[in-house]
N, CA, C and O atoms as a GROMACS GRO file, in nm:
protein
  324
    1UNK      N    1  27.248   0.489  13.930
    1UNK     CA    2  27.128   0.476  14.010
    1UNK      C    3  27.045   0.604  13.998
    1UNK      O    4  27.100   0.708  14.032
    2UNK      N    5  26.908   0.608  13.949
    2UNK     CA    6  26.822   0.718  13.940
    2UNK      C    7  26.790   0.756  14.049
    2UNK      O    8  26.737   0.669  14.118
    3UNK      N    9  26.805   0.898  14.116
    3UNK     CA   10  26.749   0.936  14.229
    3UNK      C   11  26.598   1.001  14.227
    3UNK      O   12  26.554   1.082  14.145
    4UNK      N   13  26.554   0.963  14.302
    4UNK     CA   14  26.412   1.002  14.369
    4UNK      C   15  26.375   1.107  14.388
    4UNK      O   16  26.480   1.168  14.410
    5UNK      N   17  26.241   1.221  14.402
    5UNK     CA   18  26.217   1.309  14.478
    5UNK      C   19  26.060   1.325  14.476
    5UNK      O   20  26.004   1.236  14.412
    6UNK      N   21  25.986   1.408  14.524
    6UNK     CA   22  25.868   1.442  14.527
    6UNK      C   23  25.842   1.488  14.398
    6UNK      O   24  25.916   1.532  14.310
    7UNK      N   25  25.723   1.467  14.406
    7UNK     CA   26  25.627   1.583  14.259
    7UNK      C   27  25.661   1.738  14.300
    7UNK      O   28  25.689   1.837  14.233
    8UNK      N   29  25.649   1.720  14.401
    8UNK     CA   30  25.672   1.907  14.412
    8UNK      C   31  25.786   1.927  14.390
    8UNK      O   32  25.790   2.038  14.336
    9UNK      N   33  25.871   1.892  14.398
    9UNK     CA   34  26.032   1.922  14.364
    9UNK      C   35  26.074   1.903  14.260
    9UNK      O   36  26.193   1.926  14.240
   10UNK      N   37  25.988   1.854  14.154
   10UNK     CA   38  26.008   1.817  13.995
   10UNK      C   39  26.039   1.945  13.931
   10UNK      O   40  26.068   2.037  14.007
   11UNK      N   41  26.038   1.968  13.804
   11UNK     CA   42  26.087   2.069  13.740
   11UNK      C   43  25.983   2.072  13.639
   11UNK      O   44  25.911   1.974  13.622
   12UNK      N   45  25.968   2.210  13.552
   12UNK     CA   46  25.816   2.221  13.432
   12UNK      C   47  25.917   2.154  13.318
   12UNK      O   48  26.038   2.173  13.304
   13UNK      N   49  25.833   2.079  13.248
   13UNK     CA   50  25.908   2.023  13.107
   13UNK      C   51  25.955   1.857  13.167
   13UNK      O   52  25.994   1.770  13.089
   14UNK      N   53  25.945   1.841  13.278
   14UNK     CA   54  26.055   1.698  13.374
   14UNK      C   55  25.983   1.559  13.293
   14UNK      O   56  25.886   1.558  13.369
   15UNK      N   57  25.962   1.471  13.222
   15UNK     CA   58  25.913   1.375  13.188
   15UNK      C   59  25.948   1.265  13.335
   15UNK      O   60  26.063   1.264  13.377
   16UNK      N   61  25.865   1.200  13.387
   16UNK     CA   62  25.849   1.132  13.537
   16UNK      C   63  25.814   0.998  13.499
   16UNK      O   64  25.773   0.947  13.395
   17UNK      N   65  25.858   0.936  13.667
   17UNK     CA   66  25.761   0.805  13.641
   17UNK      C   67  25.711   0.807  13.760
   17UNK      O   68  25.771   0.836  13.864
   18UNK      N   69  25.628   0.784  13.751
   18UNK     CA   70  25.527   0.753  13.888
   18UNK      C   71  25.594   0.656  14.004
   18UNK      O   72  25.547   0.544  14.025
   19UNK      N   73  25.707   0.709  14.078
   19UNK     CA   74  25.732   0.555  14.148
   19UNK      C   75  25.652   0.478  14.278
   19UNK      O   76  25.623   0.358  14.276
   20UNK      N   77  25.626   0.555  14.371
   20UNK     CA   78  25.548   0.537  14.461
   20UNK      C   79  25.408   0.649  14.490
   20UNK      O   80  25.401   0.735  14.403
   21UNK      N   81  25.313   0.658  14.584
   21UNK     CA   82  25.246   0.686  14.650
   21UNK      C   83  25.254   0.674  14.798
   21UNK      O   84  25.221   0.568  14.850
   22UNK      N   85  25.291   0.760  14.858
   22UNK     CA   86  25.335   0.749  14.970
   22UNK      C   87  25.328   0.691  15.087
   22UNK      O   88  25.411   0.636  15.159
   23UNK      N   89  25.101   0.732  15.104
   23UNK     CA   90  25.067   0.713  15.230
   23UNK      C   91  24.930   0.665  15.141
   23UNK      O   92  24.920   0.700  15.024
   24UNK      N   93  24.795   0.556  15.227
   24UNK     CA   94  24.683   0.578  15.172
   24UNK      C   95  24.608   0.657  15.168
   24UNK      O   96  24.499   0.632  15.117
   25UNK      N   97  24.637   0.793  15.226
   25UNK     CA   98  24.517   0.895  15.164
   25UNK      C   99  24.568   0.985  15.041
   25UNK      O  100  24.487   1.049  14.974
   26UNK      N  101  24.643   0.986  15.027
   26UNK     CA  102  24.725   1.037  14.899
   26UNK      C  103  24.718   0.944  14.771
   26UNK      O  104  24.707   0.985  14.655
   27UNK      N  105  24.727   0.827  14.807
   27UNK     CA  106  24.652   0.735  14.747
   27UNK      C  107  24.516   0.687  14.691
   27UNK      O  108  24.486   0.628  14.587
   28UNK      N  109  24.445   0.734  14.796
   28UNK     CA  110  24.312   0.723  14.741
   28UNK      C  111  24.266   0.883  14.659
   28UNK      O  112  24.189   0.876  14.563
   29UNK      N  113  24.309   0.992  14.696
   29UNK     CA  114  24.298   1.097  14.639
   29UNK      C  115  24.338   1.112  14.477
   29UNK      O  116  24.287   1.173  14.383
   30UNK      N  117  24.441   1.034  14.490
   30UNK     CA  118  24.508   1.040  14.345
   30UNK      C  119  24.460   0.931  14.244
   30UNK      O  120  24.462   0.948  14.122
   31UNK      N  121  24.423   0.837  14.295
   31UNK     CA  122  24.336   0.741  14.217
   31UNK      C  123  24.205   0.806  14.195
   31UNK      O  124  24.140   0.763  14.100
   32UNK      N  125  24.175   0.867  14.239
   32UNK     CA  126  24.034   0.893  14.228
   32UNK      C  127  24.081   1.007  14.143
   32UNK      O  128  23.979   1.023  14.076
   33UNK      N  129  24.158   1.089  14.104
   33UNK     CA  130  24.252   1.178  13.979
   33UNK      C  131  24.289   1.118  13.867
   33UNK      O  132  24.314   1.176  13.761
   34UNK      N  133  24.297   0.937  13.896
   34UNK     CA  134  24.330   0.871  13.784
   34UNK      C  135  24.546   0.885  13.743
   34UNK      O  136  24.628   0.898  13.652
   35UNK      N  137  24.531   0.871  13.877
   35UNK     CA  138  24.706   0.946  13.894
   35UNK      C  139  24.770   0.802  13.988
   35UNK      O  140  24.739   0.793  14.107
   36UNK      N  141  24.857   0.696  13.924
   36UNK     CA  142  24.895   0.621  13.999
   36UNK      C  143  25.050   0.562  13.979
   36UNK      O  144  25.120   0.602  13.886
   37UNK      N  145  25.084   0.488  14.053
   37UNK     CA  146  25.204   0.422  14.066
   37UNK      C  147  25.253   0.361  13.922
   37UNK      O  148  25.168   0.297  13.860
   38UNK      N  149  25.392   0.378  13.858
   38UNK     CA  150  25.427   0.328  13.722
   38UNK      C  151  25.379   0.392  13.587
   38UNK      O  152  25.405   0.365  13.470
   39UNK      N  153  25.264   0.529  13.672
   39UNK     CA  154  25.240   0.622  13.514
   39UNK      C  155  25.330   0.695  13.457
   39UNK      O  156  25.442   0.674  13.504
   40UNK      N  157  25.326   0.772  13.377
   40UNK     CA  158  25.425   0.835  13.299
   40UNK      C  159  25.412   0.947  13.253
   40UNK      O  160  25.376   0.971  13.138
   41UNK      N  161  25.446   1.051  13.361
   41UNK     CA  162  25.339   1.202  13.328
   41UNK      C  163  25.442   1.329  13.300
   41UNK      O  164  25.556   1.300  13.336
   42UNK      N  165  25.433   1.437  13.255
   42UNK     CA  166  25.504   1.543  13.230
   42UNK      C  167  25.468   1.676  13.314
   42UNK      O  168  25.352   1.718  13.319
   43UNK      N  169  25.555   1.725  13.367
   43UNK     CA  170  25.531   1.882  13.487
   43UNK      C  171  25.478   1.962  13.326
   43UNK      O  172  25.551   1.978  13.229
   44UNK      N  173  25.353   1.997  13.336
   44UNK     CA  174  25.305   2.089  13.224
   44UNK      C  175  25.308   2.230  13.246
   44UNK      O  176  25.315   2.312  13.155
   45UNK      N  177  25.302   2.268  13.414
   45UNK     CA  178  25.367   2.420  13.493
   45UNK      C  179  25.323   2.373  13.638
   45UNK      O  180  25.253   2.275  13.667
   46UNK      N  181  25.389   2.481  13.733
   46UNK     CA  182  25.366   2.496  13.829
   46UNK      C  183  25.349   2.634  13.843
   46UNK      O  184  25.420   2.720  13.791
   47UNK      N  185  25.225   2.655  13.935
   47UNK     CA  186  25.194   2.784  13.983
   47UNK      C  187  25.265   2.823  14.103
   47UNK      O  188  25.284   2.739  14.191
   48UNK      N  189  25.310   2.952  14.117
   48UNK     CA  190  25.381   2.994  14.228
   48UNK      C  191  25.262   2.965  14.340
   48UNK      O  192  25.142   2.992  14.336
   49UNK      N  193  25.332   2.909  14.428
   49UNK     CA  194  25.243   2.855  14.570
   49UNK      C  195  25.082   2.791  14.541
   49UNK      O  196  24.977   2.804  14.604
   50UNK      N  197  25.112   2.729  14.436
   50UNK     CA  198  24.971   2.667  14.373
   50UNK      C  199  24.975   2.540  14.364
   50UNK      O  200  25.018   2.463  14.450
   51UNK      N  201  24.921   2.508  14.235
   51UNK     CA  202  24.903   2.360  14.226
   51UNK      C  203  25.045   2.324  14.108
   51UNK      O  204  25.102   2.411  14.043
   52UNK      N  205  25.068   2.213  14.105
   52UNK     CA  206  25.187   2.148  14.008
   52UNK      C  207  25.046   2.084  13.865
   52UNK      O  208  24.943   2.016  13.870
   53UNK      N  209  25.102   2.134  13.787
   53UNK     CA  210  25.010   2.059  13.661
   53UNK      C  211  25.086   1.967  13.613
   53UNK      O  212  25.206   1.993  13.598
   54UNK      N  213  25.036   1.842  13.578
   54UNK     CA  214  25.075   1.723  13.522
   54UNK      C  215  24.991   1.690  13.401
   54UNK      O  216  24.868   1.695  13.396
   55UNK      N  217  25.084   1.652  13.294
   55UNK     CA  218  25.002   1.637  13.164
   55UNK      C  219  25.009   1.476  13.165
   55UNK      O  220  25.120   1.424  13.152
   56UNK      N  221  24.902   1.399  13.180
   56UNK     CA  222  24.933   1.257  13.144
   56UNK      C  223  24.838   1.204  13.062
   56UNK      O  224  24.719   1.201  13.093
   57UNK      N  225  24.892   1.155  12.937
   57UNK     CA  226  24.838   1.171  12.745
   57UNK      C  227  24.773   1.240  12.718
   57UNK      O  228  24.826   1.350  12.734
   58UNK      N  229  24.669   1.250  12.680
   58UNK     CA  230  24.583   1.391  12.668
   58UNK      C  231  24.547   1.483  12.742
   58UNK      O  232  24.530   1.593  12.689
   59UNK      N  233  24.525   1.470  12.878
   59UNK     CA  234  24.478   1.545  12.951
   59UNK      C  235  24.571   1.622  13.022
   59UNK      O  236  24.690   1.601  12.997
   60UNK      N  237  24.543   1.709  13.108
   60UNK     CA  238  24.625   1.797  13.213
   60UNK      C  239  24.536   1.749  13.339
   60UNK      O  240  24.429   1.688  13.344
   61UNK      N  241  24.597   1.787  13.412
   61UNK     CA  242  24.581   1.775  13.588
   61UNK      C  243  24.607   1.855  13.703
   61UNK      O  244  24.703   1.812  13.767
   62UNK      N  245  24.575   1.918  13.732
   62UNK     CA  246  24.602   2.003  13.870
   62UNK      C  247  24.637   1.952  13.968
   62UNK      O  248  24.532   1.934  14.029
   63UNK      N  249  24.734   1.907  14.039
   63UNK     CA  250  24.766   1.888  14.178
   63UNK      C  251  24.724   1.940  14.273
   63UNK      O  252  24.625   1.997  14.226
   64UNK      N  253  24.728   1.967  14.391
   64UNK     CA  254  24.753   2.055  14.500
   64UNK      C  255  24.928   1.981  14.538
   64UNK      O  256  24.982   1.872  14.518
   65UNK      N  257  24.973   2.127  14.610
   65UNK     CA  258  25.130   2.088  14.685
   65UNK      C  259  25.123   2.004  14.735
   65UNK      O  260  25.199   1.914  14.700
   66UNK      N  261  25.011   1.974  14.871
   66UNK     CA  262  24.997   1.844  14.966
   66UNK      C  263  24.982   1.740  14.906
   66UNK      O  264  25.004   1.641  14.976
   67UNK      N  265  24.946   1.716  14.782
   67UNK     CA  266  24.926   1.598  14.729
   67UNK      C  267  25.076   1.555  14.650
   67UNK      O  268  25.122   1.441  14.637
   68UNK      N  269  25.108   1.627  14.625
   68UNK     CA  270  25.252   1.666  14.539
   68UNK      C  271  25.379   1.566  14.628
   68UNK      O  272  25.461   1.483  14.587
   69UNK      N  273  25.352   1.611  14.747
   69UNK     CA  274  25.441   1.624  14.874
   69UNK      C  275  25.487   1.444  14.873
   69UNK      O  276  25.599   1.394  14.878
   70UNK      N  277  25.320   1.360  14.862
   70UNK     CA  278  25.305   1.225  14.908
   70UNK      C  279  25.330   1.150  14.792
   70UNK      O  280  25.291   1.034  14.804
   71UNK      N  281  25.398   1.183  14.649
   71UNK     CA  282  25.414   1.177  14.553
   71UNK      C  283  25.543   1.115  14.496
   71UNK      O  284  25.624   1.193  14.446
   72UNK      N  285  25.568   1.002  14.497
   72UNK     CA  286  25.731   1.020  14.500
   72UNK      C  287  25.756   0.955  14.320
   72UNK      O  288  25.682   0.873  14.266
   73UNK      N  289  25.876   1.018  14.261
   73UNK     CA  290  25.848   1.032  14.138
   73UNK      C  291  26.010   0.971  14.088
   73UNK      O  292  26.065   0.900  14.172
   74UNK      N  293  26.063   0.988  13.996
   74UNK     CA  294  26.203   0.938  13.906
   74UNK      C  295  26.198   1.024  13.802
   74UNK      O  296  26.087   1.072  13.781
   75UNK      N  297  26.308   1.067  13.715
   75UNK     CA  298  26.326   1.126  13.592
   75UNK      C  299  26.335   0.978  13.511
   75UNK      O  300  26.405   0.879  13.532
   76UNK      N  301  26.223   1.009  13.400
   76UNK     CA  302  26.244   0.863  13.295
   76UNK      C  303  26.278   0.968  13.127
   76UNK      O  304  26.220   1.060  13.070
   77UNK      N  305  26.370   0.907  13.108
   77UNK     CA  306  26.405   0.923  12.981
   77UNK      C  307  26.409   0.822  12.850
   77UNK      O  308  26.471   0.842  12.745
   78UNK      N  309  26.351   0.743  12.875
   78UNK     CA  310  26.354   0.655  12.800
   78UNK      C  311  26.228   0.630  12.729
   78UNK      O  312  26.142   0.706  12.773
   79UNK      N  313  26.176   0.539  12.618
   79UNK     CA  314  26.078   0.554  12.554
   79UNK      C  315  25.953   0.515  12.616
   79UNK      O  316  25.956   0.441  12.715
   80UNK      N  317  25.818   0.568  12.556
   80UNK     CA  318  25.708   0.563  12.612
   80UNK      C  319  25.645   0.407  12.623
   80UNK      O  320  25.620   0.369  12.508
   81UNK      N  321  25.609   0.298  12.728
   81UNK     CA  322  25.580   0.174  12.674
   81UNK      C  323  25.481   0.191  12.572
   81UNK      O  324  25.440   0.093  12.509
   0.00000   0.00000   0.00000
C-alpha cells in the first residue's frame, strides 16, 4: 500500500502523483497554477522556509508552503501515461 503525505513533506528529485486537493481554496488556487488532482510532477527544489518548486513537463512552478500543506501527494514510480 503506497503511503500518502503533503507536498511539503516531499523530497527534491521525489517523482509524485497528484492525489488529492484538500480543501476548495487550495483548490481553486492551484487550478488557477494549472496544478491538479492525478498530475504527475517532480520536487525540482525547495527553498529553506520558501516555496517547494514543482517541475510539471516543461515548466517549473513555485508553490508557497500553505499551498503545499493542502496538497496531498503519493510517490509514483512507474511510467509516464
Amino acid at each position: 500500500m503506497t503511503t500518502s503525505f503533503t507536498l511539503e513533506q516531499a523530497k527534491v528529485g521525489q517523482k509524485l502523483l497528484i492525489k488529492a486537493i484538500l480543501d476548495d481554496e487550495t483548490a481553486t488556487i492551484a487550478m488557477r497554477l494549472g496544478v491538479s488532482a492525478g498530475e504527475l510532477i517532480t520536487v525540482a527544489s525547495k527553498i529553506p522556509g520558501g516555496p517547494v518548486v514543482i517541475r510539471q513537463g516543461g515548466m517549473e512552478i513555485a508553490l508557497g508552503r500553505d499551498l503545499c500543506r493542502g496538497i496531498e501527494v503519493e510517490p509514483f514510480e512507474g511510467p509516464r501515461r
